[in-house]
DSSP file (Angstrom, degrees, kcal/mol; ACC not computed):
  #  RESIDUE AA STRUCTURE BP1 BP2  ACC     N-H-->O    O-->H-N    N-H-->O    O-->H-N    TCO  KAPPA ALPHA  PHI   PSI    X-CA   Y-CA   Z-CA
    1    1 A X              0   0    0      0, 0.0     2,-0.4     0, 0.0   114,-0.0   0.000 360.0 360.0 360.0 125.1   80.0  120.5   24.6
    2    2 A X        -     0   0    0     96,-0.1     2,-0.6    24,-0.1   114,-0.2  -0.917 360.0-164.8-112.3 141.0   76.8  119.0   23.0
    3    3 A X        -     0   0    0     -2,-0.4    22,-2.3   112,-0.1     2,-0.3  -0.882  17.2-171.6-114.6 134.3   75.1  119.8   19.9
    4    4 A X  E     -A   24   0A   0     -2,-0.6   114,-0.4   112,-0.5    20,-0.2  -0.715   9.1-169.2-108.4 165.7   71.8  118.5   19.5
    5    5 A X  E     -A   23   0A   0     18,-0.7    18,-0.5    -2,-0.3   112,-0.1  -0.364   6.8-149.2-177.9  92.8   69.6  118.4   16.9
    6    6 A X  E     +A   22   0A   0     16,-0.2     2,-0.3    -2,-0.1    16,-0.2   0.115  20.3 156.6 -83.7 156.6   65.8  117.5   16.5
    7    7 A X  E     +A   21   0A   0     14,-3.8    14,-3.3     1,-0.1   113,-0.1  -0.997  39.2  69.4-158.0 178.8   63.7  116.0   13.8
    8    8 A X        +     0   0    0     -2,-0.3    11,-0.2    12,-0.2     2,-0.2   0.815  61.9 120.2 109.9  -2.4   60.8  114.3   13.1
    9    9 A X        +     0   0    0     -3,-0.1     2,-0.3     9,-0.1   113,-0.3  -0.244  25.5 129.6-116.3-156.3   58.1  116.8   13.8
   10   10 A X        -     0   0    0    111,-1.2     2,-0.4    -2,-0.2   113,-0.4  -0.712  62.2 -49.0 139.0-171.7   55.5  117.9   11.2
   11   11 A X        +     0   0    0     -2,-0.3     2,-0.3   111,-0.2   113,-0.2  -0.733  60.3 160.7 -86.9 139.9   51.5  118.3   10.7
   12   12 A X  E     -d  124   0B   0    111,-0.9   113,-2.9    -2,-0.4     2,-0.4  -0.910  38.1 -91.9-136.6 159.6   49.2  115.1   11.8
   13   13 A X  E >   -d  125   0B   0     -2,-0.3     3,-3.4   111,-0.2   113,-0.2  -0.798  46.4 -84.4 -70.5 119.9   45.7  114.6   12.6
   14   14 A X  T 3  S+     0   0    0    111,-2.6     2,-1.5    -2,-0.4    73,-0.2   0.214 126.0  25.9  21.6 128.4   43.8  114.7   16.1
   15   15 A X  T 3  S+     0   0    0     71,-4.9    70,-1.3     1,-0.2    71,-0.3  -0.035 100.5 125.8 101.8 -43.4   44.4  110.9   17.2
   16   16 A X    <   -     0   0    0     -3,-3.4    70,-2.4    -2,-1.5    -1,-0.2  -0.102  54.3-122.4 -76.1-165.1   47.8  110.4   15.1
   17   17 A X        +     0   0    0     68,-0.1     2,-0.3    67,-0.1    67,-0.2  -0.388  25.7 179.3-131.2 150.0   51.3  109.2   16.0
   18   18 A X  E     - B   0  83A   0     65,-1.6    65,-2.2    -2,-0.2     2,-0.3  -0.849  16.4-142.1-157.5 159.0   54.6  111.1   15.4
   19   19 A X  E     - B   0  82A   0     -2,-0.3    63,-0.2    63,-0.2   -10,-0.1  -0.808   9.1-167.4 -88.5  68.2   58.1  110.4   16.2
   20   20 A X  E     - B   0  81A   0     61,-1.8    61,-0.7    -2,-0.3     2,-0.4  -0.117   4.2-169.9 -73.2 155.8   60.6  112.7   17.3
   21   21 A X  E     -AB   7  80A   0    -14,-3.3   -14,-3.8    59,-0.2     2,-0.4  -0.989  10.1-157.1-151.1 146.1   64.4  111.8   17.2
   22   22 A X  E     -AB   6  79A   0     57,-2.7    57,-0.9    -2,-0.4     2,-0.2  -0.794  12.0-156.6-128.4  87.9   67.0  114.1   18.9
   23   23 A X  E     -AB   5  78A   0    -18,-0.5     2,-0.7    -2,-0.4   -18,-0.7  -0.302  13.8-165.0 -67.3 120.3   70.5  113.2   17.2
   24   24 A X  E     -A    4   0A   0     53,-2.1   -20,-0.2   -20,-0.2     5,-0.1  -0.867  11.3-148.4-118.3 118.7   73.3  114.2   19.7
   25   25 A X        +     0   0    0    -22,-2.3   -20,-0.0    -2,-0.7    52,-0.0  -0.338  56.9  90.6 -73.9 179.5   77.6  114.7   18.9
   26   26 A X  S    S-     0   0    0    -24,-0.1     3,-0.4     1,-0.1     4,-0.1   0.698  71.2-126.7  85.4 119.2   79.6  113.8   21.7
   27   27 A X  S    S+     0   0    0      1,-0.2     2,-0.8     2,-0.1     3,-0.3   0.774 111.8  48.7 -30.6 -41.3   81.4  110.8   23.3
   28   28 A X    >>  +     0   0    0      1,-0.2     3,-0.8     2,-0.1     4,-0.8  -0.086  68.1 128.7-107.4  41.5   79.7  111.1   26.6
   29   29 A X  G >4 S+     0   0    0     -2,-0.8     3,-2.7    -3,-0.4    -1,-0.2   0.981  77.8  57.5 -52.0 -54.7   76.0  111.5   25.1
   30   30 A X  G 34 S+     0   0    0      1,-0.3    -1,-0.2    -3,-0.3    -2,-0.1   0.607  93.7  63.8 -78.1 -13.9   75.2  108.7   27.6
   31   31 A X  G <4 S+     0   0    0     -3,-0.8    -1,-0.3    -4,-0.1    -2,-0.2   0.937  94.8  73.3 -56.6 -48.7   76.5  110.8   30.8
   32   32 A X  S << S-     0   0    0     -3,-2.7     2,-0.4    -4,-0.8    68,-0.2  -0.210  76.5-134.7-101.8 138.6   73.8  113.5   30.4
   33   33 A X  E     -E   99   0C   0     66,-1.9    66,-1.9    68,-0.4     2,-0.3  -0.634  28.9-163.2 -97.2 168.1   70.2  113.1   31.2
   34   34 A X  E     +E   98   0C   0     18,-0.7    17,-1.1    -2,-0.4     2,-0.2  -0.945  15.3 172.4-163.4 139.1   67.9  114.4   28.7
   35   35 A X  E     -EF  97  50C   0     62,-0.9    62,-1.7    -2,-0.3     2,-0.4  -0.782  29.5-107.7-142.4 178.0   64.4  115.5   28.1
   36   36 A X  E     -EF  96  49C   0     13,-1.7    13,-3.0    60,-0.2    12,-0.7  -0.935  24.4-167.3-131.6 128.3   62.1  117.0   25.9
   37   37 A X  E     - F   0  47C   0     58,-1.8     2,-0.3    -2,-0.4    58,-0.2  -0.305   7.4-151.6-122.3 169.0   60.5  120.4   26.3
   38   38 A X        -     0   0    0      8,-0.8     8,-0.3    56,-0.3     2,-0.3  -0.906   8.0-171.6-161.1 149.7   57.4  121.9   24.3
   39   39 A X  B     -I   93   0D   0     54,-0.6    54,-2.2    -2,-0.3     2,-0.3  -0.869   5.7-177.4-140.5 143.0   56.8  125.8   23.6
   40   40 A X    >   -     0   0    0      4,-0.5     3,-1.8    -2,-0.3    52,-0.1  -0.898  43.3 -74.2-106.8 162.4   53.5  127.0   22.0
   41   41 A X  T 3  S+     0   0    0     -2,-0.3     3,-0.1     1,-0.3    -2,-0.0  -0.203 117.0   7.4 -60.9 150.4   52.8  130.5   21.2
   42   42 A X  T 3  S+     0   0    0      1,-0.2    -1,-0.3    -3,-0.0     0, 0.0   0.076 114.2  98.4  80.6 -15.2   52.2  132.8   23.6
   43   43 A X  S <  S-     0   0    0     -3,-1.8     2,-0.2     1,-0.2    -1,-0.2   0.225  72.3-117.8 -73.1-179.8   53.1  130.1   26.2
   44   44 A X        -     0   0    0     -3,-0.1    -4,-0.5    -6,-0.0     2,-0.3  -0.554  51.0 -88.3 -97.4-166.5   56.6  129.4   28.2
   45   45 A X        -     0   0    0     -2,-0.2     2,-0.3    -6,-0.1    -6,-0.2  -0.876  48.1-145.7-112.7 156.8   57.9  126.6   27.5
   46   46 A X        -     0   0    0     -8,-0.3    -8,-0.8    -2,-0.3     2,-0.4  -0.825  19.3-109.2-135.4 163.9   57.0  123.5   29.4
   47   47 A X  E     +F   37   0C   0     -2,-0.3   -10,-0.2   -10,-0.2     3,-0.1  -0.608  36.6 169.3-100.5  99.5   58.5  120.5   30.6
   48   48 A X  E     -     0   0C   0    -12,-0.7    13,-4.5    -2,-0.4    16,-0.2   0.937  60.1 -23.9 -74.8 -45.0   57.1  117.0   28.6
   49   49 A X  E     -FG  36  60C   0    -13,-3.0   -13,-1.7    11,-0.3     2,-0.3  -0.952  59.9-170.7-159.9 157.7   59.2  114.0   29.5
   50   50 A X  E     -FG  35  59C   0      9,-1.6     9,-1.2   -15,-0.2     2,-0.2  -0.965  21.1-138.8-164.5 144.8   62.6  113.3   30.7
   51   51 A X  E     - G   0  58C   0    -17,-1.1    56,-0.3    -2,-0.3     7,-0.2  -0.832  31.7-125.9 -99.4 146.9   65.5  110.5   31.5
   52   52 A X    >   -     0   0    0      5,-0.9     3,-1.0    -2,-0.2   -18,-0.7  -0.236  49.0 -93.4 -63.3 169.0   67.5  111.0   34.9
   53   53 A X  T 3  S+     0   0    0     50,-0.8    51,-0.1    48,-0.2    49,-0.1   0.836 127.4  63.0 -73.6 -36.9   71.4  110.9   33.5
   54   54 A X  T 3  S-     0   0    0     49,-0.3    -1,-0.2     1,-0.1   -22,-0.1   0.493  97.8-136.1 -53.7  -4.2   71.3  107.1   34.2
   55   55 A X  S <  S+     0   0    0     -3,-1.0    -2,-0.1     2,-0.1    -1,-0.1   0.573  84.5 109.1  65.2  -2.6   68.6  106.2   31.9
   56   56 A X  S    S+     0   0    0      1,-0.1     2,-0.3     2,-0.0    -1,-0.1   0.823  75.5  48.2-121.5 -35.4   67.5  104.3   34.8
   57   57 A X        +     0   0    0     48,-0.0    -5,-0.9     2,-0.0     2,-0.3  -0.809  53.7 179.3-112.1 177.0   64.4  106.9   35.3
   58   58 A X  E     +G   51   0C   0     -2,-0.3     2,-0.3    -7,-0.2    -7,-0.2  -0.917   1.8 178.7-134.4 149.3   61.8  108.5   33.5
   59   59 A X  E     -G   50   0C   0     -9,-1.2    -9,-1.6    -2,-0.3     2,-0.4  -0.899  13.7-155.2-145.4 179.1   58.8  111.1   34.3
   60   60 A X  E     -G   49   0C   0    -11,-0.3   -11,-0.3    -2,-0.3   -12,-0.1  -0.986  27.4-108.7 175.1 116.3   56.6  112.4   32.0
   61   61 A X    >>  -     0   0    0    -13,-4.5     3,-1.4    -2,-0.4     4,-1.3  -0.428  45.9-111.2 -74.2 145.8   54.5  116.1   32.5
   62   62 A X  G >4 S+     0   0    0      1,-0.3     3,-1.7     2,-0.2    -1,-0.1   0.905 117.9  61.8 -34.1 -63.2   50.6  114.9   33.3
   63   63 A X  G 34 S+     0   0    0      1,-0.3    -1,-0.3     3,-0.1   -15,-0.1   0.776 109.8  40.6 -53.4 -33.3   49.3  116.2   30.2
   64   64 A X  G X> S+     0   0    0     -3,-1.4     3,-3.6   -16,-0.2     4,-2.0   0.426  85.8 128.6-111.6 -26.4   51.7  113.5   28.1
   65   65 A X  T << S+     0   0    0     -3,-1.7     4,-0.1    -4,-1.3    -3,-0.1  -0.095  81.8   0.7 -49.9 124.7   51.1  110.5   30.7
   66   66 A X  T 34 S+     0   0    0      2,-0.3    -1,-0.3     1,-0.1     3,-0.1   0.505 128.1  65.4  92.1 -11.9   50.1  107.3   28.9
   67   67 A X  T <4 S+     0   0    0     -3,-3.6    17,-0.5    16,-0.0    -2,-0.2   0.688  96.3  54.1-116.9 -40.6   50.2  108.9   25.3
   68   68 A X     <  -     0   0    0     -4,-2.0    -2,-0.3    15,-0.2    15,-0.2  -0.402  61.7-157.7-106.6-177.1   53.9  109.6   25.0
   69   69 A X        -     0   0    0     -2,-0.1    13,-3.0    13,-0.1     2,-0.6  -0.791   4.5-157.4 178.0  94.7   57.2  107.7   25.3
   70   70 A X  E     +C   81   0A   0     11,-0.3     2,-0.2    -2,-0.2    11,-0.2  -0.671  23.3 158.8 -51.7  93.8   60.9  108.6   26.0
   71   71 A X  E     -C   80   0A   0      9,-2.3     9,-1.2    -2,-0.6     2,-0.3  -0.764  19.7-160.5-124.4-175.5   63.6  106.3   24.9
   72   72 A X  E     -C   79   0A   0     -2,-0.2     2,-0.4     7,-0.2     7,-0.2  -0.893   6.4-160.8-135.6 157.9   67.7  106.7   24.2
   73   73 A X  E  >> -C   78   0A   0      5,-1.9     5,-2.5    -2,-0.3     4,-1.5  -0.892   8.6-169.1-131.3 128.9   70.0  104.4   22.2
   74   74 A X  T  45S+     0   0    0     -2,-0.4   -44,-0.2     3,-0.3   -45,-0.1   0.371  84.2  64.7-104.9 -13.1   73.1  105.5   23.4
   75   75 A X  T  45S+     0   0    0      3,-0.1    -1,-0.2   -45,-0.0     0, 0.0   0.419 113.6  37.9 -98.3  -1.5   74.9  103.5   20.7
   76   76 A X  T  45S-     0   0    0      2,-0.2    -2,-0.2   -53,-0.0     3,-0.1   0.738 107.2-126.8-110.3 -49.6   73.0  106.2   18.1
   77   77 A X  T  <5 +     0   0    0     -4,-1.5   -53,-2.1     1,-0.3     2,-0.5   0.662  64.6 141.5  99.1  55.7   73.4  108.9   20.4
   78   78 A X  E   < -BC  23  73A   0     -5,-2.5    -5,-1.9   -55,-0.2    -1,-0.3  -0.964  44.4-166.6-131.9 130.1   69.9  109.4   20.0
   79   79 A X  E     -BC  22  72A   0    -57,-0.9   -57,-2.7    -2,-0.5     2,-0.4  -0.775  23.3-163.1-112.9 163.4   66.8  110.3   22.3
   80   80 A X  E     -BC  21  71A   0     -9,-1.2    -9,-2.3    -2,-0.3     2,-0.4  -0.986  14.8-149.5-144.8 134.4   63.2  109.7   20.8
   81   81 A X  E     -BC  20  70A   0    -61,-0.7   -61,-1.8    -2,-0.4     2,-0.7  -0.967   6.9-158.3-117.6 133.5   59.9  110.8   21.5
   82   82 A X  E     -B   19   0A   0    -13,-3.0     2,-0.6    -2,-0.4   -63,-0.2  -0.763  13.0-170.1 -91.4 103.2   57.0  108.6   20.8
   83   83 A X  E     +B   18   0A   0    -65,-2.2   -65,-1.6    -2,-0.7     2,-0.3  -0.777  10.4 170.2 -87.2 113.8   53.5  110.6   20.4
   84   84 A X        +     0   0    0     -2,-0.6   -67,-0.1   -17,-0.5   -68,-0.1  -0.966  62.1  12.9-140.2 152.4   50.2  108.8   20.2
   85   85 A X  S    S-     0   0    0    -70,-1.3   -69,-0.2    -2,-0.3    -1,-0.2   0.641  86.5-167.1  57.5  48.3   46.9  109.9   20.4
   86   86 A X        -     0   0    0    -70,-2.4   -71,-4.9   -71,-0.3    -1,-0.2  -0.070   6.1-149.1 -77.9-177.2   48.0  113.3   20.0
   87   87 A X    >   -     0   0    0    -73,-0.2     3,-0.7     1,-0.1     4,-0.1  -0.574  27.9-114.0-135.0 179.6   45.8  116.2   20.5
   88   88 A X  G >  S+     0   0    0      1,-0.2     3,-3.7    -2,-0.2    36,-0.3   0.789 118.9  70.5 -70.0 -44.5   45.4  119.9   19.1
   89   89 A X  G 3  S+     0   0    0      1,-0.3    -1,-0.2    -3,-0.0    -3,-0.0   0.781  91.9  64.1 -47.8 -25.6   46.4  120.8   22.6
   90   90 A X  G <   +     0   0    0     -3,-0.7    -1,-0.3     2,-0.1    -2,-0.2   0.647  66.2 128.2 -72.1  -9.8   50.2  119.3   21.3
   91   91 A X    <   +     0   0    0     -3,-3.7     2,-0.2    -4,-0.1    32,-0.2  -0.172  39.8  80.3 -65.7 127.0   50.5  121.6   19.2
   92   92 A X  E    S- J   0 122D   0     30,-1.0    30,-3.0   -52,-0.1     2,-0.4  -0.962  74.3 -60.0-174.4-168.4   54.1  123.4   19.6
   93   93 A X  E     -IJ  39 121D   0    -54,-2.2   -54,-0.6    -2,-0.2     2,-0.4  -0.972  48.0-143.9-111.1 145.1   57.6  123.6   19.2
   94   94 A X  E     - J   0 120D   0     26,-0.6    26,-0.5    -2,-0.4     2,-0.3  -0.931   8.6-165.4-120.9 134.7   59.9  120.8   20.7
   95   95 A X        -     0   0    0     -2,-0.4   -58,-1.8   -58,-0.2     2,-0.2  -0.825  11.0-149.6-127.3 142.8   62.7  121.2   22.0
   96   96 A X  E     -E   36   0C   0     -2,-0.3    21,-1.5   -60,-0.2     2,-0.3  -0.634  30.1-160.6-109.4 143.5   65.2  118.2   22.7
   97   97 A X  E     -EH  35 116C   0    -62,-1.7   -62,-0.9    -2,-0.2     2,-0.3  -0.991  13.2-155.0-142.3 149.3   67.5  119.1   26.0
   98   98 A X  E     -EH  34 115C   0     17,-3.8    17,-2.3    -2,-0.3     2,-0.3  -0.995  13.1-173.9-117.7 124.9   70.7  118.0   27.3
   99   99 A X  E     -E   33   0C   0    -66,-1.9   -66,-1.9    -2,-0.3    14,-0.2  -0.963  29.7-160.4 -96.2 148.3   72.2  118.1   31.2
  100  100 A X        +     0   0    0     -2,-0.3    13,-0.1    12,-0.2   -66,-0.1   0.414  55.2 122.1 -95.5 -24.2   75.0  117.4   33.1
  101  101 A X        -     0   0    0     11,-0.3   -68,-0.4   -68,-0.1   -48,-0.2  -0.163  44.9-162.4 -51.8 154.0   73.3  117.1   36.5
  102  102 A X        +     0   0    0    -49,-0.1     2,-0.3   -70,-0.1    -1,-0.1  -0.279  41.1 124.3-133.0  51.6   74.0  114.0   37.8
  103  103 A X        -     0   0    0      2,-0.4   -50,-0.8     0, 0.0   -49,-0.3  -0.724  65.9-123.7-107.2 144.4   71.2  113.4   40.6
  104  104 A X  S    S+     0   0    0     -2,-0.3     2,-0.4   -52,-0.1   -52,-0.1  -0.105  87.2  94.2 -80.9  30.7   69.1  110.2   40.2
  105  105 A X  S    S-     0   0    0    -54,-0.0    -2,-0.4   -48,-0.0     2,-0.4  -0.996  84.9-112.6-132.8 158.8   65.8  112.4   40.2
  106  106 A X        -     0   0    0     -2,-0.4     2,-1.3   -54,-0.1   -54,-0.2  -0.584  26.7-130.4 -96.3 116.6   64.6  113.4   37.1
  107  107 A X        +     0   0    0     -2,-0.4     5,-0.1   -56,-0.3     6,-0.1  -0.513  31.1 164.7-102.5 103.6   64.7  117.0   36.2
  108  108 A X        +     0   0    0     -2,-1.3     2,-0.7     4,-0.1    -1,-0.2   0.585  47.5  97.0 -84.6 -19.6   61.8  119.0   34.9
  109  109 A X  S >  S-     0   0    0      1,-0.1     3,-2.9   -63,-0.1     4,-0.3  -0.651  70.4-133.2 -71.8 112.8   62.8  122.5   35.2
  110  110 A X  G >  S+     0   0    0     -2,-0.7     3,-0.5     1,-0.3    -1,-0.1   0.540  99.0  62.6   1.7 -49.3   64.3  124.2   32.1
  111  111 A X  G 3  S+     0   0    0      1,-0.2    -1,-0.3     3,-0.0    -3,-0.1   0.642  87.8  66.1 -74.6  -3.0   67.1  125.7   33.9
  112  112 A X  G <  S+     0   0    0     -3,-2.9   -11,-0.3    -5,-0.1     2,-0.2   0.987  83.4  96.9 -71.5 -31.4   68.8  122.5   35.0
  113  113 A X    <   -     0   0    0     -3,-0.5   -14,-0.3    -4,-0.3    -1,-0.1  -0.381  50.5-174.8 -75.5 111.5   69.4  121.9   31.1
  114  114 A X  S    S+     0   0    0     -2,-0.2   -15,-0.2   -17,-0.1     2,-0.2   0.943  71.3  35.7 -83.9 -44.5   72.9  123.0   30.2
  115  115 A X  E     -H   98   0C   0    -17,-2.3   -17,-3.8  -112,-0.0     2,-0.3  -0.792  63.5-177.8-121.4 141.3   72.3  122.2   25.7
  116  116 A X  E     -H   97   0C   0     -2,-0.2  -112,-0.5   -19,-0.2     2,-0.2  -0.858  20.4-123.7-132.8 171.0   69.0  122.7   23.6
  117  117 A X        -     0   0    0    -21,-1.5  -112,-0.2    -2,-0.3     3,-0.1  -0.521  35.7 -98.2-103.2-175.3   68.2  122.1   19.9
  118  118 A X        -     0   0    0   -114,-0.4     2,-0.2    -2,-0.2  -113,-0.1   0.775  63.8-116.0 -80.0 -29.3   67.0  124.4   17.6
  119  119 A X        -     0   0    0      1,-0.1     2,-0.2   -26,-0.1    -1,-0.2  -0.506  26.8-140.2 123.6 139.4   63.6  123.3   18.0
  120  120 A X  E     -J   94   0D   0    -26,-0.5   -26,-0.6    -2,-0.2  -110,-0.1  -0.555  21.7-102.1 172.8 132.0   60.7  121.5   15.4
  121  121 A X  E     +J   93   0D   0     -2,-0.2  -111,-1.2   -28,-0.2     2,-0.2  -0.031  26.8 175.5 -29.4 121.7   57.2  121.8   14.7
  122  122 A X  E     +J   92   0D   0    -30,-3.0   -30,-1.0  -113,-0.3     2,-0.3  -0.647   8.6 170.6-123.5  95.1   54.4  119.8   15.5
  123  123 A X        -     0   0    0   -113,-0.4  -111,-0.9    -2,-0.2     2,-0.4  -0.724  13.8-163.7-115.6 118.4   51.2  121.1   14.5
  124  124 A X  E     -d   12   0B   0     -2,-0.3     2,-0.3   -36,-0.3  -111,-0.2  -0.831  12.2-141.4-115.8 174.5   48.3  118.7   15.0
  125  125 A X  E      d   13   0B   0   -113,-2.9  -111,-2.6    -2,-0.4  -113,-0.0  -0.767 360.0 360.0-106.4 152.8   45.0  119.5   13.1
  126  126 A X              0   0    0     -2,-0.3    -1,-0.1  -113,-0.2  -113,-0.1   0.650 360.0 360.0 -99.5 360.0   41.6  119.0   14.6
């Protein structure tokens, strides 16, 4: 069982930076791959960025390429997303996720992801 559990989100301007950070219990944080999901209203929710369970890859949803950034410390138990040059179009909720698949390809659908967090705002203004 993992509990996760995001923070880090809040209102910024067109063009600023935020930091999300996705605090995880569990010895084996460093087993699971884990990515970061986005909901806006009316929207599903859609697949930003993501580590294979090896850390060893990364992908990163189109929209996100080149602006955002996916790391772990595995000694914090911690996943991060780094947002620059955000956009109104970011605007959501984000959702930190955790899975147990254990393929070296990187997974982007929602259902592969066994643990979610509760979720936190990021509302950018234009």
């Amino acid at each position: 069982q993992v509990q996760l559990v995001e923070s880090g989100g809040g209102l910024v301007q067109a063009g600023g930076s935020l930091r999300l950070s996705c605090a995880a219990s569990g010895r084996t944080f460093s087993s699971y791959a884990m990515g970061w999901f986005r909901q806006a209203p009316g929207k599903e929710r859609e697949f930003v960025a993501a580590f294979n369970w090896s850390g060893g890859s990364t992908y990163y949803a189109d929209s996100v390429k080149g602006r955002f950034t996916i790391s772990r410390d595995n000694a914090k138990n911690t996943v991060y997303l780094q947002m620059n040059s955000l956009k109104p179009e970011d605007t959501a909720v984000y959702y930190c996720a955790a899975s147990r698949d254990r393929s070296y390809q990187v997974r982007v659908g929602p259902a592969y992801y066994d643990y979610w967090g509760q979720g936190t705002q990021v509302t950018v203004s234009s």
